[in-house]
C-alpha positions as CSV (number, residue, x, y, z in Angstrom):
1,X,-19.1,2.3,12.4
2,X,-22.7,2.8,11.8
3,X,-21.9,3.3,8.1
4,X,-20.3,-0.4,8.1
5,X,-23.0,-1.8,9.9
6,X,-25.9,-0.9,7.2
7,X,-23.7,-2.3,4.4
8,X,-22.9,-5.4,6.5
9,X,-26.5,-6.4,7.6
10,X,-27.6,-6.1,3.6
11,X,-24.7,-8.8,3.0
12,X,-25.4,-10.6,6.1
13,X,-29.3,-11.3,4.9
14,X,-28.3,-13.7,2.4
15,X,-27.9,-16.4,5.0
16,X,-29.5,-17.7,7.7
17,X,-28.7,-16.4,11.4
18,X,-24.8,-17.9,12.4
19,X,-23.6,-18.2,15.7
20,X,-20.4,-17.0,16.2
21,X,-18.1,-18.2,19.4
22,X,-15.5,-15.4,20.3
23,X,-12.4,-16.6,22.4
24,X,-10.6,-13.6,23.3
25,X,-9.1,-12.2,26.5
26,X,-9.2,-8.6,25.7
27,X,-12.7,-7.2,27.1
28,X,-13.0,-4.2,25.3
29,X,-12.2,-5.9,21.8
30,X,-14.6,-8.8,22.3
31,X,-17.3,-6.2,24.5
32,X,-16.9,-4.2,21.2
33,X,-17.3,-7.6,19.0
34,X,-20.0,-8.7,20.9
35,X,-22.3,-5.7,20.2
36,X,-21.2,-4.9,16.9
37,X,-21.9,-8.4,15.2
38,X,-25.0,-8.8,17.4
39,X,-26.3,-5.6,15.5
40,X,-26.2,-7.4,12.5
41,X,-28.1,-10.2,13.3
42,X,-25.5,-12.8,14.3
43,X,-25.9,-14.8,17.5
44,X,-22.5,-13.9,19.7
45,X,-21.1,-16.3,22.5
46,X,-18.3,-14.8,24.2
47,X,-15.2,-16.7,26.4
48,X,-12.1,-14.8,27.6
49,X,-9.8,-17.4,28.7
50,X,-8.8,-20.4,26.0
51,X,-10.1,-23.0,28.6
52,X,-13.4,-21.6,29.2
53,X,-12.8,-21.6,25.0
54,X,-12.3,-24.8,24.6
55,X,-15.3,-26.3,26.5
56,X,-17.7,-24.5,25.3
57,X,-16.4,-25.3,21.4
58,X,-16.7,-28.9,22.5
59,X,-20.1,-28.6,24.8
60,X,-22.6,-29.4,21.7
61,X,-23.7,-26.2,21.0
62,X,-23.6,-25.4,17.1
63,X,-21.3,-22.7,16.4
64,X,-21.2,-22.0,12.9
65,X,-17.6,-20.3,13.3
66,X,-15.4,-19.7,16.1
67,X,-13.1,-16.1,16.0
68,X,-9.9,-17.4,18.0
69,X,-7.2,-14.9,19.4
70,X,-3.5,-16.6,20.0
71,X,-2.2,-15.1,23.2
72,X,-4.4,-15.8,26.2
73,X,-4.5,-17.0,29.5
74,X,-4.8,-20.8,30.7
75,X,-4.5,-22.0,27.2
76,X,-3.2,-20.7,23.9
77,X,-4.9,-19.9,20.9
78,X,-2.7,-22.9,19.4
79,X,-3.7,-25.7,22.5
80,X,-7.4,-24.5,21.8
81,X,-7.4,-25.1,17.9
82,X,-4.9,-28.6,18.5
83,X,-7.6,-30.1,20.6
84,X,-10.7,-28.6,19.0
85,X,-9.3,-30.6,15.5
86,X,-9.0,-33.9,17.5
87,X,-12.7,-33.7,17.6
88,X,-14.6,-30.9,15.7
89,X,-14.1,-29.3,12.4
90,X,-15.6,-26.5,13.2
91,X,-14.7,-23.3,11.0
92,X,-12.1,-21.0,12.8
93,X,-10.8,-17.8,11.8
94,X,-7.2,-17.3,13.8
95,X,-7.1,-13.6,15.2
96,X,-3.0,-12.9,15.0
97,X,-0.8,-10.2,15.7
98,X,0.1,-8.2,12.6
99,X,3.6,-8.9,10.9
100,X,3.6,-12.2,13.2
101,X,4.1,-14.7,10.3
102,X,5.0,-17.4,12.4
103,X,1.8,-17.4,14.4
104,X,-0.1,-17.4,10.7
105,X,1.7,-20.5,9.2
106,X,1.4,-21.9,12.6
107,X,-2.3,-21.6,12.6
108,X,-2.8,-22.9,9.3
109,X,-0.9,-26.1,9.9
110,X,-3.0,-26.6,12.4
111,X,-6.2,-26.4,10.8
112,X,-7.3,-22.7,11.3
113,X,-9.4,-21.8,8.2
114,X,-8.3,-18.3,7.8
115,X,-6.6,-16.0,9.6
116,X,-6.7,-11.9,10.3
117,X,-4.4,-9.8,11.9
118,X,-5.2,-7.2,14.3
119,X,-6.2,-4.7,14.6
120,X,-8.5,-5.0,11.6
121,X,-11.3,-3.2,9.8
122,X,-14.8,-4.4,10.5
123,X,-16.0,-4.6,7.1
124,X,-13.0,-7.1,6.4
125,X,-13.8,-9.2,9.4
126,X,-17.3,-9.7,8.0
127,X,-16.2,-10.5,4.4
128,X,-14.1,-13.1,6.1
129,X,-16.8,-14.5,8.4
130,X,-19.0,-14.8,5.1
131,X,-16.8,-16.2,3.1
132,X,-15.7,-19.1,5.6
133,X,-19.4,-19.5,6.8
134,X,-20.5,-19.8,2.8
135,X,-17.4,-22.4,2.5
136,X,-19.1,-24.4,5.3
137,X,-23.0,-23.8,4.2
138,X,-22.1,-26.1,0.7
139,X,-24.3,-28.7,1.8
140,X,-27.2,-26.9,2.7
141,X,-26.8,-24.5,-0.4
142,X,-25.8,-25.9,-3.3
143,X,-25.5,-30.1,-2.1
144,X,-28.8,-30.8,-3.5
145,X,-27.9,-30.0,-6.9
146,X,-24.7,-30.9,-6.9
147,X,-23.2,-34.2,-8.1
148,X,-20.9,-36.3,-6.3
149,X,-17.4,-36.5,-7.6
150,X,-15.0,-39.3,-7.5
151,X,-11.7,-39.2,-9.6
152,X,-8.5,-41.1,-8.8
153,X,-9.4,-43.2,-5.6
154,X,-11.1,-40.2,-3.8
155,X,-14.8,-40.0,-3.5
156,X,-16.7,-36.7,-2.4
157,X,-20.4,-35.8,-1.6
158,X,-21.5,-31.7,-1.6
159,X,-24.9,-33.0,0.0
160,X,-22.4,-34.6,3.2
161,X,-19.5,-32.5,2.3
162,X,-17.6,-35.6,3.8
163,X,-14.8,-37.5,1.5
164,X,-13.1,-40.5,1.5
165,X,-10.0,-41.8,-0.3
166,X,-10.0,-45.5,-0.9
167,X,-12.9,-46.2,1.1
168,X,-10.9,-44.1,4.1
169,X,-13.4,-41.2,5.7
170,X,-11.0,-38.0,6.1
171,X,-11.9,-35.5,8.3
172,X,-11.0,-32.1,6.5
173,X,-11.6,-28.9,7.5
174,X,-14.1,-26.5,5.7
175,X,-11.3,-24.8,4.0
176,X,-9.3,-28.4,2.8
177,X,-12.7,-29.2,1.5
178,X,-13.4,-26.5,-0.7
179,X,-9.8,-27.1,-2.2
180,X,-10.4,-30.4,-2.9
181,X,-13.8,-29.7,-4.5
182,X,-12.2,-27.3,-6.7
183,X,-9.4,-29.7,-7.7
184,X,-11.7,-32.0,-8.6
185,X,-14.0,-29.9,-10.7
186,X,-10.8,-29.1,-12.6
187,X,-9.2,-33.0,-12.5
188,X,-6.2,-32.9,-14.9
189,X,-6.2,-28.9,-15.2
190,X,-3.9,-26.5,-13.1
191,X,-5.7,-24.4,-10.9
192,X,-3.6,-21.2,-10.1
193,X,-3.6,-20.3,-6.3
194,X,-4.8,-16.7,-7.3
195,X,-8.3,-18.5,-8.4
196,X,-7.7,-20.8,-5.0
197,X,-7.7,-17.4,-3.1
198,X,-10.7,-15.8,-4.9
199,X,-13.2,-19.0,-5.2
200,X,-12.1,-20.7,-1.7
201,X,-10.6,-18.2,0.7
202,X,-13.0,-15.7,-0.9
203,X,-10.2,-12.8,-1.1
204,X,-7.1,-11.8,-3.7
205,X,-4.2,-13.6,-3.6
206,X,-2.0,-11.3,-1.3
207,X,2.1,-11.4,-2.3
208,X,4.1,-13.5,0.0
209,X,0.6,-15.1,0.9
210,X,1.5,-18.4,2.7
211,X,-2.5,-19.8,3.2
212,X,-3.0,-21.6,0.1
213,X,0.3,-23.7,0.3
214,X,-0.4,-24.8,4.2
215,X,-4.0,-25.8,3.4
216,X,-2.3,-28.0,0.0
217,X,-0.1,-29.2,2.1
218,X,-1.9,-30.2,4.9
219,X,-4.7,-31.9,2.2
220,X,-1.5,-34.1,0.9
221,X,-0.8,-35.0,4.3
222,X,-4.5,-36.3,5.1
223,X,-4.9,-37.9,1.9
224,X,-1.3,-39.7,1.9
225,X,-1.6,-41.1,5.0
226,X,-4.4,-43.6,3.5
227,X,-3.5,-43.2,-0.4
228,X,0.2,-43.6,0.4
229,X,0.3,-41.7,-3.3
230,X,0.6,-38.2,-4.1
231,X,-2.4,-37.0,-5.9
232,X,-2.2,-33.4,-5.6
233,X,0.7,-32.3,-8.1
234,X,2.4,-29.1,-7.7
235,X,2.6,-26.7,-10.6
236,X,5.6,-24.5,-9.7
237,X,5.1,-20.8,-9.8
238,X,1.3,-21.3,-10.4
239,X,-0.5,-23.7,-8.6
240,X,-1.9,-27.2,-8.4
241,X,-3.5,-30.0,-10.5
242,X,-4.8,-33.1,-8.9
243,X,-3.7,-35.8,-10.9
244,X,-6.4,-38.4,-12.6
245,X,-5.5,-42.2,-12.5
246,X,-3.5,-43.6,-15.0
């Protein structure tokens, strides 16, 4: 453990501090959460029931990511993150049980950014944390330098990291975002999901890896429901292409 912690605060420096809201009902996990994140320099707020949860996601305290377990009292991981997105798109990382692949797709349809199953290594959890939190930090990065893009009906600003499609504001999630950035930085040119994984998700493509195609597929949704076109194409066996006007 102390071993993980050193190399963690060295990667954790390359940001400022993030506050991190853990809803969990297992004390010892989130006690051990809690103290171990802490350590590193990140700013812990603990609830153990999913309606304590819930109000404090939506109280108006910043929380630059919220770790989310699926089975607890009062309220479900699943009632927490479907009223949170009504509202907030906060980052969340879904904590599931391992092998439970209906709980994962679940959560991704949803709008959970990513998702880990327990019980899971520490130095993974961090990588994750980062890599969402990095997703999410765009704007404040990299948004001054960066260009807006607008291809095909759909407009997006880095330095708002907000998008519309045909003058319609969409409310993405940090995750559907960073898709749609990286469509449009390749307009007209497949993008495998293996580079998806890597440049988005910030991990390796994983086989019978479901993420990518819930987070497409709930992009298509958003931007069909004003666009009433499809505009992400599907490039079977490989990936996607978002297509340019015609």
């Amino acid at each position: 453990m102390n071993q993980a912690v050193g190399e963690s605060k060295i990667m954790s420096t390359d940001y400022h501090l993030q506050s991190i809201l853990v809803i969990d009902d297992d004390l010892e996990l989130t006690d051990m959460l809690s103290s171990y994140l802490t350590s590193m320099g990140y700013k812990v707020t603990i609830c153990n029931d999913g309606e304590a949860g819930l109000a404090e996601a939506v109280s108006g305290h910043h929380y630059d990511l919220i770790l989310l377990d699926v089975m607890m009292p009062k309220m479900d991981g699943f009632d927490v993150l479907k009223k949170l997105r009504a509202s907030h798109t906060t980052p969340v990382l879904m904590l599931t049980a391992r092998g439970d692949d209906y709980d994962r797709i679940l959560g991704l349809e949803m709008g959970a950014d990513d998702y880990l199953p327990k019980p899971f290594n520490h130095r993974e959890l961090v990588a994750r944390i980062k890599a969402i939190v990095r997703r999410h930090n765009i704007a404040a990065m990299g948004g001054a330098i960066e260009q807006d893009l607008a291809i095909n009906g759909i407009f997006l600003s880095p330095s708002s990291q907000s998008v519309k499609v045909d003058d319609v504001v969409l409310a993405l999630t940090t995750t559907e975002f960073s898709i749609l950035r990286l469509l449009m930085l390749n307009a007209a040119k497949r993008v495998t999901k293996e580079e998806i994984s890597l440049k988005v998700l910030g991990k390796p493509l994983q086989t019978f890896d479901r993420s990518i195609d819930m987070h497409v597929s709930n992009l298509r949704k958003k931007i069909v429901s004003v666009a009433h076109d499809e505009k992400i194409k599907t490039i079977r066996g490989v990936g996607y292409m978002l297509a340019k006007s015609e």
